[in-house]
C-alpha positions in Angstrom: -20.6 33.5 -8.6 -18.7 34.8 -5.5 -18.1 32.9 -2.0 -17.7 29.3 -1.5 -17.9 26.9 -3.9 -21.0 24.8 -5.4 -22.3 21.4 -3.8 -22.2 19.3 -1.0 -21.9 16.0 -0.7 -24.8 14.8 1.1 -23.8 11.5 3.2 -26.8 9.3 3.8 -25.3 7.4 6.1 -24.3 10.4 8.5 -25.1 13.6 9.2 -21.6 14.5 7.6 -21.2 17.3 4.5 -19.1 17.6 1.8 -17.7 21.5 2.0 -15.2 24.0 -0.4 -12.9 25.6 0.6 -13.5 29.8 -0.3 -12.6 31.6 -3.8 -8.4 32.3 -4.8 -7.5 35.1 -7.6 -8.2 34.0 -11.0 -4.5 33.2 -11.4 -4.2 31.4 -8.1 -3.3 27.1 -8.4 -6.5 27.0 -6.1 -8.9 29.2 -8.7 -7.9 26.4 -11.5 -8.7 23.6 -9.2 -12.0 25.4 -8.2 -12.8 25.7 -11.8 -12.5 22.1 -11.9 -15.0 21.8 -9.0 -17.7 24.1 -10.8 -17.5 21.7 -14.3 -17.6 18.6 -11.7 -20.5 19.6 -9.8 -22.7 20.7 -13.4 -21.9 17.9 -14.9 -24.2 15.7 -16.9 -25.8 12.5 -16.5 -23.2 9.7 -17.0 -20.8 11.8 -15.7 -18.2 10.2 -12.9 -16.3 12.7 -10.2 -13.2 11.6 -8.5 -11.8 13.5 -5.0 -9.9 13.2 -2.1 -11.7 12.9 0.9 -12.8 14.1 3.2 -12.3 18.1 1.8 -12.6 17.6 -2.1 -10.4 20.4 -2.8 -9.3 18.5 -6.1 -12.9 17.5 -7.2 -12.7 16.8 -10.8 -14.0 15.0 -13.5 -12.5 11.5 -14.8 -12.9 9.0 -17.3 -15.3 6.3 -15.8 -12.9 3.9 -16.4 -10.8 5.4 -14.0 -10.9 5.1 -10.2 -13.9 7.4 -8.8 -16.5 7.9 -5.9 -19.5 9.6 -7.5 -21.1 8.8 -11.0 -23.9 11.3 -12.1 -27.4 10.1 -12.8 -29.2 12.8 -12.9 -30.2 16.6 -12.0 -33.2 17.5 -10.6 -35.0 20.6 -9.8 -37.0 20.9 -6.5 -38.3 24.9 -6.7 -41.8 24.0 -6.7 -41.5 22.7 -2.9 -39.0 25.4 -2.1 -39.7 28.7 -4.0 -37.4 31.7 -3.8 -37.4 32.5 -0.6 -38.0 29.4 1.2 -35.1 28.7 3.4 -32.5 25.8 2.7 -33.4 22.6 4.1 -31.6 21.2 7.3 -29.6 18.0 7.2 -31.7 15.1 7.5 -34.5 17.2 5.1 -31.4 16.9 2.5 -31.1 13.3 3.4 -34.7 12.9 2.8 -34.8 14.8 -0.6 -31.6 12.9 -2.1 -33.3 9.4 -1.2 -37.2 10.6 -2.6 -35.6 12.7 -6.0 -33.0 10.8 -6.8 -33.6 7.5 -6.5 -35.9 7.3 -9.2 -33.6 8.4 -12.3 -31.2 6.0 -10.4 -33.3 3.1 -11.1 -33.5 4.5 -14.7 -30.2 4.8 -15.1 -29.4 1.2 -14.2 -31.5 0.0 -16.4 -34.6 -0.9 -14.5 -33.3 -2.2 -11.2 -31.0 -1.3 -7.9 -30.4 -3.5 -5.5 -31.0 -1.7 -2.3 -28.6 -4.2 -0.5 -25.8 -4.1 -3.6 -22.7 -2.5 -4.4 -24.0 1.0 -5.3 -26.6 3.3 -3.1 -27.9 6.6 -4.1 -26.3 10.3 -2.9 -26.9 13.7 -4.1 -24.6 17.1 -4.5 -26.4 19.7 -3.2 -26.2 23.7 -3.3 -24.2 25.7 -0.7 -26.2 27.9 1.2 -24.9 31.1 -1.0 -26.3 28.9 -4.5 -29.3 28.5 -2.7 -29.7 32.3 -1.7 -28.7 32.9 -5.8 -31.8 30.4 -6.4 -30.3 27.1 -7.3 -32.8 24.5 -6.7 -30.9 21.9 -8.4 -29.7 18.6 -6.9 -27.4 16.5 -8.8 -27.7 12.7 -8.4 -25.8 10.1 -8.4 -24.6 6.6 -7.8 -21.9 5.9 -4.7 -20.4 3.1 -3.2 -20.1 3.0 0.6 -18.4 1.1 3.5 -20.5 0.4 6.8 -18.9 3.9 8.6 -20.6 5.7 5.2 -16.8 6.4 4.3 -16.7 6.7 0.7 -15.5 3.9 -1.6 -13.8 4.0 -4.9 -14.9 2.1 -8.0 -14.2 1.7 -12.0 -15.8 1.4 -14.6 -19.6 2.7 -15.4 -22.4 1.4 -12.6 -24.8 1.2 -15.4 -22.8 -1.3 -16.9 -21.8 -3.4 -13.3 -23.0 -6.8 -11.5 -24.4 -5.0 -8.6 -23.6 -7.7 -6.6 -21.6 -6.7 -3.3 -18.5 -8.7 -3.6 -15.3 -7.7 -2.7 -12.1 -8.0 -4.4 -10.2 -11.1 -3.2 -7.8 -10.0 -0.5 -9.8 -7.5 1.0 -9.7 -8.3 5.2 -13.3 -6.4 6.7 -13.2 -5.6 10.2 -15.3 -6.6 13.4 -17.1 -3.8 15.3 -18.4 -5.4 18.3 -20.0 -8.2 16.2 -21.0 -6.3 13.5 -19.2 -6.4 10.1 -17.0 -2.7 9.2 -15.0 -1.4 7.0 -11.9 -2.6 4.9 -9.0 -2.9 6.9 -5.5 -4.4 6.1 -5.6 -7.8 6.9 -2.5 -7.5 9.4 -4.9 -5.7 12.0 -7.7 -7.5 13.5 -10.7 -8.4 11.2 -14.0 -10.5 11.1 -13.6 -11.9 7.6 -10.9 -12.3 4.8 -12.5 -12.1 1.5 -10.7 -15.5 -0.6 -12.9 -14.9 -4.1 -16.2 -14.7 -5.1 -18.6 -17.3 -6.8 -21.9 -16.9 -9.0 -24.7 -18.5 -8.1 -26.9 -17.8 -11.2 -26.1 -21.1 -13.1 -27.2 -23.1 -10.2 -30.1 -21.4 -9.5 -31.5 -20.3 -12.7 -35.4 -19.2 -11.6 -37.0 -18.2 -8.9 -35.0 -17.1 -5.4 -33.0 -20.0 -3.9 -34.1 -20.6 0.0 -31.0 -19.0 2.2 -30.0 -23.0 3.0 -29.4 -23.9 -0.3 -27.8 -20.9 -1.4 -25.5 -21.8 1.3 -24.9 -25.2 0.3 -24.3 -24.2 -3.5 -21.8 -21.8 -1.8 -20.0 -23.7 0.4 -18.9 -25.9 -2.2 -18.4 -23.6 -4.7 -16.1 -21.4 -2.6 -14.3 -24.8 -1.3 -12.3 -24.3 -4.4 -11.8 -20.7 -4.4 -10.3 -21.2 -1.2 -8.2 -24.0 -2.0 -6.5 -21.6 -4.2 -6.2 -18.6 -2.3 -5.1 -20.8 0.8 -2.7 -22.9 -1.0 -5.1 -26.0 0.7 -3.8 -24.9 3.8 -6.1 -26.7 6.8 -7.8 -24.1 8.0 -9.6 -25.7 10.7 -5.7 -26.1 12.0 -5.8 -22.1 12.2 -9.2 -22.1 14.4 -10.7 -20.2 10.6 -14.1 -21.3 9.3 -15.4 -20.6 5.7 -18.4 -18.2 5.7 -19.8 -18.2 2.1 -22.3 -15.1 2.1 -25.7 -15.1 0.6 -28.2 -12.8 -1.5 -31.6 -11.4 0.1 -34.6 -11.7 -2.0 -34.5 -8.2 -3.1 -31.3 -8.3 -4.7 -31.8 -11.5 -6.4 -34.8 -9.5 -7.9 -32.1 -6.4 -9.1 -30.4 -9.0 -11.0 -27.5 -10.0 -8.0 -25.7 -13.0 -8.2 -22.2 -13.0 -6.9 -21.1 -13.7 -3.3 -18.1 -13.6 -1.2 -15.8 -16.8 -0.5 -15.4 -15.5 3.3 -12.6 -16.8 6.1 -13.8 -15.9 9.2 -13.3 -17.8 13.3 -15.7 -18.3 15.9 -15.6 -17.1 19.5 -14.4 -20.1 22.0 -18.2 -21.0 22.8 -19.3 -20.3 19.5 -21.9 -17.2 20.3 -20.4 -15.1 17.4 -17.4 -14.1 15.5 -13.5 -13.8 16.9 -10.9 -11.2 15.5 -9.0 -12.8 13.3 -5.2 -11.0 12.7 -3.1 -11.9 9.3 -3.8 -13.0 6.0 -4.5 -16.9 4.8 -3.5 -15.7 1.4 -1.0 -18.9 0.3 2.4 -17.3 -0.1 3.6 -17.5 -4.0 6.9 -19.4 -4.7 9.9 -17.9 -6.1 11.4 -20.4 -7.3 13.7 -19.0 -10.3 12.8 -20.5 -13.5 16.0 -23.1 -14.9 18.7 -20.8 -17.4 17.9 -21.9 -20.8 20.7 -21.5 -23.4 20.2 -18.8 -25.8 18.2 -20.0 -29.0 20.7 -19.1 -31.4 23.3 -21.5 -29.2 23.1 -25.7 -29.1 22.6 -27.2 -26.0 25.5 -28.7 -24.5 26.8 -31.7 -25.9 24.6 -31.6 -29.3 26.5 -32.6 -32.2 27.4 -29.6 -34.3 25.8 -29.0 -37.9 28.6 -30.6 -40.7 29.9 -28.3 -43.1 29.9 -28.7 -46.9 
């Protein structure tokens, strides 16, 4: 195939594509990553694709147990709504054909259930306008995990085989946009919450969805000693911080969800919302040296020597 290369990204959460750069010589470094592309972007179901945003020029795939953004679930054919000549759709029609074809085999692929409000949300790869001219109808599904902005967000490990929950590893600082909640950020610049841990509510709740003021209260004092940890027991209420245990929504208690974040957060002066917070709670670890130790081969000092004989 001649011109650009094979698929774009299709980013539900903006009207953003994912785009290749154009064909080297067969010999060129850029024809061996491209080749790379093309096995990326027809690759099977169970598949996962790693890149580097926002170009993809090194699109490959990797191990799933490796760091990646995309994990194929499936590849679908849609030529019977758009037959040979039938032009490419525009943006938000690719939007609207990656959430109707692919969420399906999605749901399959996890075994049953996605949580719409969990870790994972479904994206597609689609055909450039030159595969579509050729006559590829084919979109290739998969599984991604996205921050707030819709900026892509690496994983490990197989989704089909994750808690879906949307937890966050311990450490993580997540900033405030106005006074909704954004992206990851590093906790030295301003931020609505720092993540401390995470807890599991499933072994106190163990049947039907828990009201949101229980599942508060179960949190709250489970994350009192996740914090206590991460802290150091440091008073936070000393620092202005609050604890802000998060919850689960109904529909992703019923996709199987049970984790939740420990969260660190502060209030405005009068209370009407969240403050930026700037630094990390995160109790410093000592460095103490450990005490010399004589070599094992050598008596302490002072021991009475072995007799000879």
């Amino acid at each position: 195939m001649a011109g650009a290369f094979a698929g774009a990204l299709i980013l539900l959460c903006s009207s953003i594509l994912f785009s290749w750069p154009v064909e080297a010589g067969r010999n060129d470094p850029v024809a061996v990553a491209q080749e790379e592309r093309r096995k990326a972007f027809d690759s099977p179901a169970g598949s996962c694709l790693q890149w580097t945003p926002p170009e993809g020029a090194d699109m490959r795939r990797v191990d799933c147990a490796q760091a990646h953004l995309f994990e194929v679930t499936s590849n679908v054919d849609i030529s019977g709504e758009y037959p040979e000549n039938a032009p490419p759709p525009d943006t938000e029609k690719w939007q609207a054909i990656a959430v109707a074809k692919c969420t399906p085999g999605a749901v399959t692929y996890l075994g049953g259930n996605l949580d719409p409000f969990g870790k994972f949300s479904v994206n597609a790869l689609k055909p450039t306008n030159e595969q579509w001219d050729e006559g590829d109808r084919k979109v290739r599904c998969g599984l991604q995990s996205a921050a707030p902005s819709g900026a892509l967000l690496t994983t490990v490990g197989s989704a089909a085989r994750q808690d879906q929950s949307k937890i966050h590893e311990p450490g993580t600082c997540l900033a405030l946009v106005g006074q909704e909640i954004g992206d990851p950020v590093a906790c030295d610049q301003a931020h609505a919450f720092e993540i401390v841990g995470n807890v599991d509510l499933g072994a106190a709740f163990p049947a039907d969805y828990p009201a949101v003021e229980a599942q508060t209260e179960r949190a709250s004092d489970l994350c009192a000693a996740v914090t206590t940890a991460y802290t150091g027991g440091a008073d936070l209420a000393k620092k202005g911080l609050t604890p802000y245990p998060d919850t689960l929504r109904p529909e992703s208690w019923a996709a199987g969800s049970r984790k939740v974040d420990c969260r660190v957060g502060a209030k405005l002066p009068d209370g009407s919302g969240l403050a930026p917070v700037t630094g990390s709670v995160r109790a410093v670890p000592a460095t103490t040296p450990p005490a010399s130790q004589p070599p094992a081969s050598q008596p302490p000092p002072g021991a009475p020597t072995p007799s000879g004989g």
